[in-house]
N, C-alpha and C positions, 0 to 999 in steps of 0.2 A: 383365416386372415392372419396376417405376419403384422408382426409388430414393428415396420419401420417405421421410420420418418420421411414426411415427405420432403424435406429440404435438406442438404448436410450443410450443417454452419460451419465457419469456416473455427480452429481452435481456436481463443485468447494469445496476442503473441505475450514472451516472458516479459515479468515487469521489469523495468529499470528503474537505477536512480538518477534523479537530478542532481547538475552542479551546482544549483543555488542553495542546496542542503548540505554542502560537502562539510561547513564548520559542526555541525552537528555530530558527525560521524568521527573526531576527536575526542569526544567523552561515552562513557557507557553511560547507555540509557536505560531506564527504572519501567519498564510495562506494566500496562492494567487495560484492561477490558474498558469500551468508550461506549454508551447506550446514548446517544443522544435524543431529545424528546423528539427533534426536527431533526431529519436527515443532514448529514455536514459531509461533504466530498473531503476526499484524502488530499493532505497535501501535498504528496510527493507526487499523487496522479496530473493535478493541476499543475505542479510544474514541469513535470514533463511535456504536458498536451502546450502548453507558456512557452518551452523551448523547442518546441518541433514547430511551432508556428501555429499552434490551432490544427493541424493535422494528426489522426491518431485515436484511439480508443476514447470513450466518454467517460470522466474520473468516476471512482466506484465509492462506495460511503465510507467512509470512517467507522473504524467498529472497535480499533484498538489506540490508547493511545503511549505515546512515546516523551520522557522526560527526561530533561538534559539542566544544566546550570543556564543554558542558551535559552533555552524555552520550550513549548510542549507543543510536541506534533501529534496530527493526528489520522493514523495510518488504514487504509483499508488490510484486509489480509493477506492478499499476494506479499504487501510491500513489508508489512508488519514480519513474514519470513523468509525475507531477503536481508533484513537487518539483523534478525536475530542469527541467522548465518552467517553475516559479516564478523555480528561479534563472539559466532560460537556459542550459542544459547540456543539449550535444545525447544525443543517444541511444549515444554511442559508437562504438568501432571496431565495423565487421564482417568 
């Protein structure tokens, strides 16, 4: 017996950013790990699915979060390493 799957799901497309976050991306922001007791959706997910109109992937949890003089976001991981690429910030210790 082979080890497939019986459905191929389709990939995750790449994440993007939102323009309601662009003030944000003016300052370098200060990362830490986000454990929330109750799940909390990302916010850059939510604004994305906000500006596509409700059409679009289901926002993913929050696991990392992001700090600015602006205020504190709070990022799933795709989008957590899309920021830190923007600003040139490696992926950290291992």
């Amino acid at each position: 017996m082979r080890n497939q799957p019986m459905v191929d799901f389709p990939k995750a497309p790449p994440p993007t950013l939102s323009k309601a976050l662009e003030g944000h991306r003016v300052y370098a922001g200060a990362y830490s790990k986000y454990n929330p007791v109750k799940r909390v959706a990302c916010d850059e997910c939510v604004n994305v699915l906000h500006e596509a109109g409700g059409v679009g992937q289901p926002p993913l949890g929050a696991k990392h979060s992001r700090r600015t003089p602006l205020g504190q976001l709070r990022l799933c991981t795709p989008h957590v390493e899309l920021w830190r690429a923007i600003e040139g910030i490696g992926k950290g210790r291992r």
